[in-house]
C-alpha positions as YAML, in Angstrom:
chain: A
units: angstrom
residues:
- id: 1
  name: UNK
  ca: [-96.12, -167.62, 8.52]
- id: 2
  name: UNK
  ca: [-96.95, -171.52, 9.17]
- id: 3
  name: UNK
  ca: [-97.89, -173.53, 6.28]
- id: 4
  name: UNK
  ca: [-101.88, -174.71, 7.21]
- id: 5
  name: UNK
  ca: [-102.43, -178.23, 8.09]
- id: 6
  name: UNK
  ca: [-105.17, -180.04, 6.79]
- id: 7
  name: UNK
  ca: [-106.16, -183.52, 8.90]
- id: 8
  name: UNK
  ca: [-108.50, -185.84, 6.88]
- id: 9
  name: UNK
  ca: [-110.90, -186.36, 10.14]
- id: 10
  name: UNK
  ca: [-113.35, -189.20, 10.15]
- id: 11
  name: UNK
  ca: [-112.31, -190.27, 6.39]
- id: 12
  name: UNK
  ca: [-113.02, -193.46, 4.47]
- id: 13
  name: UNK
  ca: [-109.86, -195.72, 4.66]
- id: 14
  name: UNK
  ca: [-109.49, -197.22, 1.14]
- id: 15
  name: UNK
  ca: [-106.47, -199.50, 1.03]
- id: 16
  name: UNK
  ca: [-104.45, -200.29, -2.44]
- id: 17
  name: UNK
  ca: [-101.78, -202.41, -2.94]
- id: 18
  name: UNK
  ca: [-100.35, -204.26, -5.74]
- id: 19
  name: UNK
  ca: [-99.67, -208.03, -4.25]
- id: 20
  name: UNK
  ca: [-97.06, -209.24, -6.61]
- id: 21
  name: UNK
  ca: [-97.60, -212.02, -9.15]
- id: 22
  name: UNK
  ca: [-99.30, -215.44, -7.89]
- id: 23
  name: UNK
  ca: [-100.19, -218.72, -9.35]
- id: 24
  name: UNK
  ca: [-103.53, -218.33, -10.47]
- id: 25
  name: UNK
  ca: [-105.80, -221.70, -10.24]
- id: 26
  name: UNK
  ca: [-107.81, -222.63, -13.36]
- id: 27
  name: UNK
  ca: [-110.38, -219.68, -13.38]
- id: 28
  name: UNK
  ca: [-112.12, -221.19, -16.38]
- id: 29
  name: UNK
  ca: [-112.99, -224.58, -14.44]
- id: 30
  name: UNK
  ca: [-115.54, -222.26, -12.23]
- id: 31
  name: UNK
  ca: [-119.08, -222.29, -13.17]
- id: 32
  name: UNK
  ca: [-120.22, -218.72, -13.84]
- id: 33
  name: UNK
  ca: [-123.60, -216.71, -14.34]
- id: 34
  name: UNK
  ca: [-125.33, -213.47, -14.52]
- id: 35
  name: UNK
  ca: [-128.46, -214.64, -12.45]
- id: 36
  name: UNK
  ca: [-128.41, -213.39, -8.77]
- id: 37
  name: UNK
  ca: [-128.95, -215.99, -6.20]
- id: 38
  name: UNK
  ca: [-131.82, -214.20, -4.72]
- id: 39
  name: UNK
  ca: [-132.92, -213.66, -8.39]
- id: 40
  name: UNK
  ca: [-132.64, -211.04, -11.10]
- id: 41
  name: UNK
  ca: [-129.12, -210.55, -12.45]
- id: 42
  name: UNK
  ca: [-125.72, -208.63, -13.17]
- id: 43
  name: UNK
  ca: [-124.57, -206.93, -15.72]
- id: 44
  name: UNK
  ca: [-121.53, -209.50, -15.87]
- id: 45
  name: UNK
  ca: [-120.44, -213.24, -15.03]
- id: 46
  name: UNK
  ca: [-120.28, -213.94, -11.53]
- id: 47
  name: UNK
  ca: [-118.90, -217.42, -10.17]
- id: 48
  name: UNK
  ca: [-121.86, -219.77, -9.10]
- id: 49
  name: UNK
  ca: [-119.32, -221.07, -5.80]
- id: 50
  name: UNK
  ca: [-119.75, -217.86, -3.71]
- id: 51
  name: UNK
  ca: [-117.13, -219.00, -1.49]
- id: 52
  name: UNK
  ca: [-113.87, -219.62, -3.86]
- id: 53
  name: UNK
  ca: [-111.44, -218.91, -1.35]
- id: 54
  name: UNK
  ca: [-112.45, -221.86, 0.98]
- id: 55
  name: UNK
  ca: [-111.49, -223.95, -2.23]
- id: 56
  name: UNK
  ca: [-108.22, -226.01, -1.80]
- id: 57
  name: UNK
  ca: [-107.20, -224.98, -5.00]
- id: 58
  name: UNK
  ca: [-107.66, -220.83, -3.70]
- id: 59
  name: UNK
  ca: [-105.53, -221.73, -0.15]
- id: 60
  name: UNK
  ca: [-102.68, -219.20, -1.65]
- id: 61
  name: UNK
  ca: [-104.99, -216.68, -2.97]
- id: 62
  name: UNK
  ca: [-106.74, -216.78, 0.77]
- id: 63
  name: UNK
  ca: [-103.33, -216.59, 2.65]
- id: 64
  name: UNK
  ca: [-102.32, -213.65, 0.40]
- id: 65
  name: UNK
  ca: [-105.97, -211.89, 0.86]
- id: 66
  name: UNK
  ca: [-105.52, -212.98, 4.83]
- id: 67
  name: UNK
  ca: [-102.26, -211.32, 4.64]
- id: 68
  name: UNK
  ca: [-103.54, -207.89, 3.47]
- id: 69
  name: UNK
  ca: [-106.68, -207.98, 5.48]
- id: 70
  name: UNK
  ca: [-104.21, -208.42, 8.65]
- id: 71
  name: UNK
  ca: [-102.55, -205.29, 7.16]
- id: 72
  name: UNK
  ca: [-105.58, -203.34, 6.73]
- id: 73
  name: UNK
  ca: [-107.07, -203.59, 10.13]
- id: 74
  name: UNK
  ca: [-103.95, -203.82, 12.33]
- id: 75
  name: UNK
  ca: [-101.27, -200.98, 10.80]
- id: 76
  name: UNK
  ca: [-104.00, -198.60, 9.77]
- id: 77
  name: UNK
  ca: [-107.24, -199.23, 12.02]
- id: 78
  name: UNK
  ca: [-104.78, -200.48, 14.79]
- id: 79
  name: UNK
  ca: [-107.75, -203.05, 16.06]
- id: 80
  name: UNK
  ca: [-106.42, -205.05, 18.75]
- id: 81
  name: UNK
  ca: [-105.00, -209.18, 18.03]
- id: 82
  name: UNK
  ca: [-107.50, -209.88, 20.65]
- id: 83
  name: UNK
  ca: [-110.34, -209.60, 17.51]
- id: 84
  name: UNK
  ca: [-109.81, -212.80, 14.54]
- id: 85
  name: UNK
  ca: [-110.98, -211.66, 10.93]
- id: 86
  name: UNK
  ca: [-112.01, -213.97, 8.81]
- id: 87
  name: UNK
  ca: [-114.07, -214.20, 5.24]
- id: 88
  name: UNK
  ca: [-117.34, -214.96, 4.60]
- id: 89
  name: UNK
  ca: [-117.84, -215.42, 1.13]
- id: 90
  name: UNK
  ca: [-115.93, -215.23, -1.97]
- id: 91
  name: UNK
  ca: [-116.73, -215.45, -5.53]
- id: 92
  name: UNK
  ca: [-115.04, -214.05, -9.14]
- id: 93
  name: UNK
  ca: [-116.76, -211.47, -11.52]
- id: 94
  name: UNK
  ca: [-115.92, -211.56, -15.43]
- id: 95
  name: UNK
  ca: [-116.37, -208.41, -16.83]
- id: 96
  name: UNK
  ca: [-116.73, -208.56, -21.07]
- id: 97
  name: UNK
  ca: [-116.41, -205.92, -23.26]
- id: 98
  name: UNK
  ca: [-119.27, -203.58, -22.31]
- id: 99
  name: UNK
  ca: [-120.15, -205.23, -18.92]
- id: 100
  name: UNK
  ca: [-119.90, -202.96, -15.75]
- id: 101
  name: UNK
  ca: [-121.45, -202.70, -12.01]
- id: 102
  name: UNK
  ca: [-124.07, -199.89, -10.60]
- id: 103
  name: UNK
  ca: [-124.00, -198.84, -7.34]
- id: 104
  name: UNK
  ca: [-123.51, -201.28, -4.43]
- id: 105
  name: UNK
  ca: [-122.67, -201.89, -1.05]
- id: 106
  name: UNK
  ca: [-121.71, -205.46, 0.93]
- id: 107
  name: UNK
  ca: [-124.61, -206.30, 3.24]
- id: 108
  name: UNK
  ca: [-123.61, -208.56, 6.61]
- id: 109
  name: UNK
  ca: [-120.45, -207.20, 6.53]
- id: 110
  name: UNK
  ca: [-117.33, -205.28, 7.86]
- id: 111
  name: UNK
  ca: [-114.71, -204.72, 5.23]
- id: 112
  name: UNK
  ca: [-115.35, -205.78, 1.53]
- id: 113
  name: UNK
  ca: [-112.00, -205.85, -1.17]
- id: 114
  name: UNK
  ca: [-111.41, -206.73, -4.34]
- id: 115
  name: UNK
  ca: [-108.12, -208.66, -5.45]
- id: 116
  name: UNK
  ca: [-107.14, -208.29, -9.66]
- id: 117
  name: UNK
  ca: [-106.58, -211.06, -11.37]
- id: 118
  name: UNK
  ca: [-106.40, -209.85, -14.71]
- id: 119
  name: UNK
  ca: [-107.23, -205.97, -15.73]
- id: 120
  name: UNK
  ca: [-106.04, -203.02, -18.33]
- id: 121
  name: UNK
  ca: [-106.13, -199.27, -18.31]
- id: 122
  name: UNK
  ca: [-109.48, -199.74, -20.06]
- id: 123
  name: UNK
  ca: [-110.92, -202.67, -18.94]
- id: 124
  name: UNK
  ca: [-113.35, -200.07, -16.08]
- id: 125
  name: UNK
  ca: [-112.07, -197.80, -12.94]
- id: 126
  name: UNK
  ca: [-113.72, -199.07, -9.37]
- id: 127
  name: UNK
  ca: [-115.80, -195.97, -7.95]
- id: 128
  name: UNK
  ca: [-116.38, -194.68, -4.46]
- id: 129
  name: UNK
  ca: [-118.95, -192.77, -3.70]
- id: 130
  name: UNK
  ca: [-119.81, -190.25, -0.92]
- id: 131
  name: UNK
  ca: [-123.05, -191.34, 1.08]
- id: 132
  name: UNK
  ca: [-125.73, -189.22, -0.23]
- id: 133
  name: UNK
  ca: [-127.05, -188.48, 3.01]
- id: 134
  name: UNK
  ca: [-123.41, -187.08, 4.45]
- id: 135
  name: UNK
  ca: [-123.03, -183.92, 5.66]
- id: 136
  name: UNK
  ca: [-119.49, -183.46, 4.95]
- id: 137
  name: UNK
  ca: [-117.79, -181.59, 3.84]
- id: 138
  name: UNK
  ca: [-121.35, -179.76, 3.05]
- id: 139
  name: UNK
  ca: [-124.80, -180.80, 3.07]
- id: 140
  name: UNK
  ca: [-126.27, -182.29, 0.41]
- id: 141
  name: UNK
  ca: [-128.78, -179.81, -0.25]
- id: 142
  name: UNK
  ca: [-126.19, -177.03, -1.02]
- id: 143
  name: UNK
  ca: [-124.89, -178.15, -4.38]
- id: 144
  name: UNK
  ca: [-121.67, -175.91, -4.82]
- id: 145
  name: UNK
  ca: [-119.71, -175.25, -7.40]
- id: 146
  name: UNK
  ca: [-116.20, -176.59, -7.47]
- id: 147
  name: UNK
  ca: [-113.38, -175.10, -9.65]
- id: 148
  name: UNK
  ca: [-111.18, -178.83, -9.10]
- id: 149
  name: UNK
  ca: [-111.80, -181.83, -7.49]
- id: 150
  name: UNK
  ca: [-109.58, -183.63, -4.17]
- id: 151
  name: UNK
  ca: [-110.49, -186.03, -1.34]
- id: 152
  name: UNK
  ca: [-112.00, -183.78, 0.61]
- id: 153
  name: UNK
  ca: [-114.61, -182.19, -1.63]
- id: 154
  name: UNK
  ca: [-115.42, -185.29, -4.21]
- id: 155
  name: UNK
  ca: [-118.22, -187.16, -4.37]
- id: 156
  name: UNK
  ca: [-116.84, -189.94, -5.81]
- id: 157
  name: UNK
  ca: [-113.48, -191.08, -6.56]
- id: 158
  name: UNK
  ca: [-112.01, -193.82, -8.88]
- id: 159
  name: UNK
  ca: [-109.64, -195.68, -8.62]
- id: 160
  name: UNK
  ca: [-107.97, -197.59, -12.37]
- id: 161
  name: UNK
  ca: [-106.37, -200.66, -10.80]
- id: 162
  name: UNK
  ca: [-103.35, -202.91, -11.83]
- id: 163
  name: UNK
  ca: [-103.33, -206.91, -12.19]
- id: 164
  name: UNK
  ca: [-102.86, -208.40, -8.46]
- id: 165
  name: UNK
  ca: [-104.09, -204.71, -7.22]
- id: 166
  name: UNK
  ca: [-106.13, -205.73, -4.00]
- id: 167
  name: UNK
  ca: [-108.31, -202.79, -2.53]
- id: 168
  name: UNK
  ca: [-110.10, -202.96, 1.05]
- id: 169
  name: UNK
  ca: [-112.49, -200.56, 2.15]
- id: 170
  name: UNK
  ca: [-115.27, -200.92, 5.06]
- id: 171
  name: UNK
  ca: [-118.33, -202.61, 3.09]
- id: 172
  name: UNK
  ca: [-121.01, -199.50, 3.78]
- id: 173
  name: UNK
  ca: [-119.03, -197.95, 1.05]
- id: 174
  name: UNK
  ca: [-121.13, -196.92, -2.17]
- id: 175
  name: UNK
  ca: [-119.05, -198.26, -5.04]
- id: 176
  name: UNK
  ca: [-119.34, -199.25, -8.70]
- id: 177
  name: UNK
  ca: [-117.40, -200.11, -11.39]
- id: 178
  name: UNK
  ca: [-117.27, -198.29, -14.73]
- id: 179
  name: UNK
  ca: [-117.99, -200.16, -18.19]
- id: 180
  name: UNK
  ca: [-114.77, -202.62, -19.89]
- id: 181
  name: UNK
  ca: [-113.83, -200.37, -22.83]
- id: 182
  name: UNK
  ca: [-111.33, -203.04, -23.82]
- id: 183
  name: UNK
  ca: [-112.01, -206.30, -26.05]
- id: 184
  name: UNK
  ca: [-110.00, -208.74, -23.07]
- id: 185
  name: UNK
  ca: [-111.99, -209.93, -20.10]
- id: 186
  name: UNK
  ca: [-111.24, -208.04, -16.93]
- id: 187
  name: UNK
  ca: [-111.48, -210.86, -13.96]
- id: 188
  name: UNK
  ca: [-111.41, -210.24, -10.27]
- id: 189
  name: UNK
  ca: [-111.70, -212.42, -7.35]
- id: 190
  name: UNK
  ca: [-114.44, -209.93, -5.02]
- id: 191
  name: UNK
  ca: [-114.51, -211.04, -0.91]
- id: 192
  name: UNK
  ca: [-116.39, -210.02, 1.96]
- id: 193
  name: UNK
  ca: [-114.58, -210.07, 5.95]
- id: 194
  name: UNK
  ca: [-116.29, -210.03, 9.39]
- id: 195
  name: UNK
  ca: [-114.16, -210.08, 12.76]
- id: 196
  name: UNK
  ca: [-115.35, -212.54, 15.83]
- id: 197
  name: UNK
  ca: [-114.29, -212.25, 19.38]
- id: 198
  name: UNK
  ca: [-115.31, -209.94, 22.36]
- id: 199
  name: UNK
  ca: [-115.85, -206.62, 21.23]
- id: 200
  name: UNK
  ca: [-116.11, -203.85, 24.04]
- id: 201
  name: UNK
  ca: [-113.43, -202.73, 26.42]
- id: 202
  name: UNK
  ca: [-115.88, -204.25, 29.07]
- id: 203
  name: UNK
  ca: [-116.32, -207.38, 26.69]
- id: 204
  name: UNK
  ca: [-120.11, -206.55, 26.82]
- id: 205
  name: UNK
  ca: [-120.27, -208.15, 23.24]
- id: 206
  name: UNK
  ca: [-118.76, -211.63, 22.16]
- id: 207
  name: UNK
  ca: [-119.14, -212.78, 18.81]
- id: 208
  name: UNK
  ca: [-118.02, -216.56, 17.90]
...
């Protein structure tokens, strides 16, 4: 009898990978705050500069980010050369003892990721979650009962990461992060991408 074969159809592509160590510029010289630009405020320190990896200081960090992103979308999405990806903004979250993230998701763009600078097993797990509105692989309205959890049945998954982790995941993605149950600040640089060029295999889309 053949063993079954399961294909993970139509499935989030969340990509991990630890970078290596890197010269880290002077994190500290950043202005930080927990105030949101468009008001109210975070749970945590956020860098005031919103776009760190335009700094000359960050052109490393941005090649190495650059490097993965080119990674992501070309050996696992396969998305032709013909489309350039570039970030959009930037910025670096200190998380204190105590301080963690709800819920979110990365408005005006295409793929969101997160790059460790400095983390511990207890310093707070990143969290996927399912889209409460999906239909897969039940509806949302039948609650069943599951004897374990796996990719195909969870509704949310985390993920503990490692210093110079980097994870990339499209930005509709529901995700949080879980409280710092350590007494050392966890710090991360967090980045947003978009892609420009003509979309469509008639081109009926160009974006510059």
């Amino acid at each position: 009898m053949d063993k079954p074969m399961i294909f993970p159809l139509f499935s989030t592509p969340l990509y991990v990978n630890n970078v290596g160590d890197f010269e880290r510029p002077d994190l500290e010289a950043l202005e930080y705050s927990s105030v949101l630009p468009g008001g109210g405020s975070y749970n945590f320190l956020s860098s005031v500069d919103k776009n760190v990896l335009h700094r000359p200081e960050f052109k490393h960090v941005h090649d190495i980010v650059m490097r993965e992103v080119e990674r992501y979308t070309r050996e696992l999405l396969a998305v032709s050369r013909g489309i350039e990806f570039y970030i959009t903004n930037s910025w670096i979250n200190r998380h204190r003892s105590g301080h963690a993230a709800g819920p979110h998701m990365h408005h005006n763009s295409l793929i969101s990721g997160v790059l460790y600078l400095k983390t511990n097993d207890k310093s707070g797990d990143i969290v996927f979650h399912r889209d409460v509105l999906s239909l897969i692989p039940f509806p949302p309205a039948l609650d069943l009962d599951i004897d374990s959890f796996n990719i195909y049945n969870c509704k949310s998954w985390g993920h503990k990461p490692k210093t110079n982790d980097i994870c990339l995941f499209p930005s509709v993605v529901s995700h949080s992060v879980d409280p710092n149950e350590s007494d050392e600040e966890r710090w991360c640089l967090a980045f947003n991408v978009f892609a420009r060029g003509n979309f469509g295999a008639l081109h009926k889309l160009s974006i510059k």
